[in-house]
N, C-alpha and C positions, 0 to 999 in steps of 0.2 A: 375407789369409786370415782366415775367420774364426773364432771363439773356438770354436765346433762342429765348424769343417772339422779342428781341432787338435786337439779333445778323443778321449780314445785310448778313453772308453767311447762315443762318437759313434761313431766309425771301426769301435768291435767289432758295435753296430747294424749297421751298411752291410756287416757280414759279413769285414772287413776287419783288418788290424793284428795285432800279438803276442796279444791278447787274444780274438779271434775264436771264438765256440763255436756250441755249439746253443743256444738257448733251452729251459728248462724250460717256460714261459711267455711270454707276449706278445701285448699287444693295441694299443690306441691310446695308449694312455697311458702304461703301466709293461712291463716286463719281468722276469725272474727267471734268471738263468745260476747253475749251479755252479759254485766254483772249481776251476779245473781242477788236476789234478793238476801241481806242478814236478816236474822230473826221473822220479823213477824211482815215486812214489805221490802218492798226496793225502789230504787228511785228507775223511773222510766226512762230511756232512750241513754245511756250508761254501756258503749261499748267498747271493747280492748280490740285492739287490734297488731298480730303477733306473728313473728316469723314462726315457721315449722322446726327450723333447723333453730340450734341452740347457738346464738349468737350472743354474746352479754350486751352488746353496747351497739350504738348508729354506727361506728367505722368499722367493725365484724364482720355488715352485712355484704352479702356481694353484690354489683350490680342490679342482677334478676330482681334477688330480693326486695330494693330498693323502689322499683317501676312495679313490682307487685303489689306491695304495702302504699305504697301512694294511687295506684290504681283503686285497691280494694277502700282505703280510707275514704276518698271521694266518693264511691257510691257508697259504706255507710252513709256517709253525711246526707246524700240526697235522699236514701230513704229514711233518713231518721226528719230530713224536711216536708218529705209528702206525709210523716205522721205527724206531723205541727208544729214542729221545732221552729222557735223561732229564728236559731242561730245555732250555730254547732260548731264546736269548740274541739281543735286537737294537741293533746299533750305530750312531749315526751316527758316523762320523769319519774319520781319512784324509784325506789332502793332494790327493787329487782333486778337480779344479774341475769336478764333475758330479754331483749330490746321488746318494747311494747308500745304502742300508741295506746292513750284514752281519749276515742272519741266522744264527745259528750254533748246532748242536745243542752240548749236552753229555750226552755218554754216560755209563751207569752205570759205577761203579767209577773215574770221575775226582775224582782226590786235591782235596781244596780246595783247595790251590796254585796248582791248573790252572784253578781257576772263574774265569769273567768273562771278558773279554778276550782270558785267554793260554787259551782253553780248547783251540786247537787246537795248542799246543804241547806238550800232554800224550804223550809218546813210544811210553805203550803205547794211544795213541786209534785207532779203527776207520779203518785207511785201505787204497785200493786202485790198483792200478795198473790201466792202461786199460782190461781187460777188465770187472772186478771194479769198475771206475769208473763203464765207460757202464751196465753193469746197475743200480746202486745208483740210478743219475742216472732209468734206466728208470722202475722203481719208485717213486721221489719224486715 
């Protein structure tokens, strides 16, 4: 089997596996999913942003790739600004062998404590459960 037929962000492309959503976006190249809500909400403005092709790491991607994923991470960011963000934060990292950005709003009124990283651990951050989820997801 191969390293793609295994990988669980491969599997969620094919529409397939625990991680399976809609796409916000997607073309030949890159994709953009929300995080979907665990349990019973989710934190708002929580987006991945992921090559098509099964690359594991940043030096995998080709070129294209590269001007893709940075194109596509910039407009999430700007629309996850015109939904209120006050700041929007991009990650590479995680123990996934499939290269991914987390782009990730931060909302006004999050404590500095909560900046950077842990910004969606902030307890009173904007979240919804699945109604209130696929609309937000709408709008973005």
């Amino acid at each position: 089997m191969t390293e793609a037929a295994r990988c669980a962000l491969c599997e969620k492309h094919r529409g397939a596996g625990p991680l399976a959503a809609g796409a916000l976006y997607e073309d030949d190249l890159v994709l953009a999913y929300h995080a979907a809500p665990d349990g019973h909400d989710g934190y708002l403005g929580y987006v991945f942003v992921e090559t098509r092709r099964h690359a594991a790491g940043l030096a995998e991607r080709t070129d294209d790739e590269v001007v893709a994923e940075a194109r596509l991470t910039a407009r999430v960011a700007a629309a996850l600004e015109a939904l209120g963000a006050e700041h929007v934060y991009a990650f590479v990292l995680d123990h996934v062998a499939h290269h991914h950005a987390h782009v990730v709003a931060r909302h006004p009124g999050a404590p500095r404590e909560f900046w950077g990283w842990r910004v969606d651990e902030w307890p009173d951050a904007p979240r919804a459960h699945a109604g209130a989820f696929d609309d937000y997801c709408a709008r973005l």
